[in-house]
C-alpha positions in Angstrom: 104.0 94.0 95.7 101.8 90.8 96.1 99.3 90.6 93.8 97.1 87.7 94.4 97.2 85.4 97.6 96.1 81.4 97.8 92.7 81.4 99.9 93.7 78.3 101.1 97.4 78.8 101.2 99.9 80.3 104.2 100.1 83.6 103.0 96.1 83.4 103.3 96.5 82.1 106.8 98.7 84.6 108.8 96.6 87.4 106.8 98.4 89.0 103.5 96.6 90.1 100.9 97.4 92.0 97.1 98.9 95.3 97.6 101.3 94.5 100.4 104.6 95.3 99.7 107.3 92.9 101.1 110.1 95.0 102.8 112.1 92.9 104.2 113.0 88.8 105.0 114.3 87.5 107.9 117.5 90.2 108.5 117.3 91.4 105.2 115.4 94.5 103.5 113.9 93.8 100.1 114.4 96.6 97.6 113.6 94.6 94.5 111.9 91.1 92.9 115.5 89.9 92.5 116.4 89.8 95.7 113.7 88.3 96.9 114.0 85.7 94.8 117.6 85.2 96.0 116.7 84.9 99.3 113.8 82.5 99.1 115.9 80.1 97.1 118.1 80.2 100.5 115.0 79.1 102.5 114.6 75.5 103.3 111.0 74.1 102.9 108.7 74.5 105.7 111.7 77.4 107.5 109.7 79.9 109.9 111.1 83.3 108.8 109.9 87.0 109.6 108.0 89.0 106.8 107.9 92.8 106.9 105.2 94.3 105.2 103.5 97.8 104.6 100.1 98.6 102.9 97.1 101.1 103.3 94.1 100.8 103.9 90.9 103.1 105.4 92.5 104.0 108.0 95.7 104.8 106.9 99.4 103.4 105.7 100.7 100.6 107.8 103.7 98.3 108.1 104.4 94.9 110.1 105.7 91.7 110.5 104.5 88.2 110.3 106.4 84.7 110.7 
């Protein structure tokens, strides 16, 4: 789950916020903070990858992507 989010940072910019839960990166579905971690580390600075997300809000539970 994402906790807190950089106003100024990417995250920020393409719209997460705290309580989203990270599902997946890239081809890969995130079950836990460990590999998450793992895969990040693989990531080269500045690489374009897919996020999938779900959270709830008013109108309901939701889940996405962003890249």
């Amino acid at each position: 789950m994402i906790t807190d989010v950089d106003r100024a940072g990417p995250a920020a910019e393409v719209g997460l916020g705290a309580d989203y839960v990270i599902i997946s990166l890239g081809n890969y579905s995130i079950s836990n903070l460990e590999q998450l971690a793992l895969l990040l580390e693989k990531l080269k600075s500045g690489q374009i990858v897919a996020v999938g997300l779900v959270w709830t809000d008013q109108y309901g539970a939701h889940q996405g992507y962003v890249s």
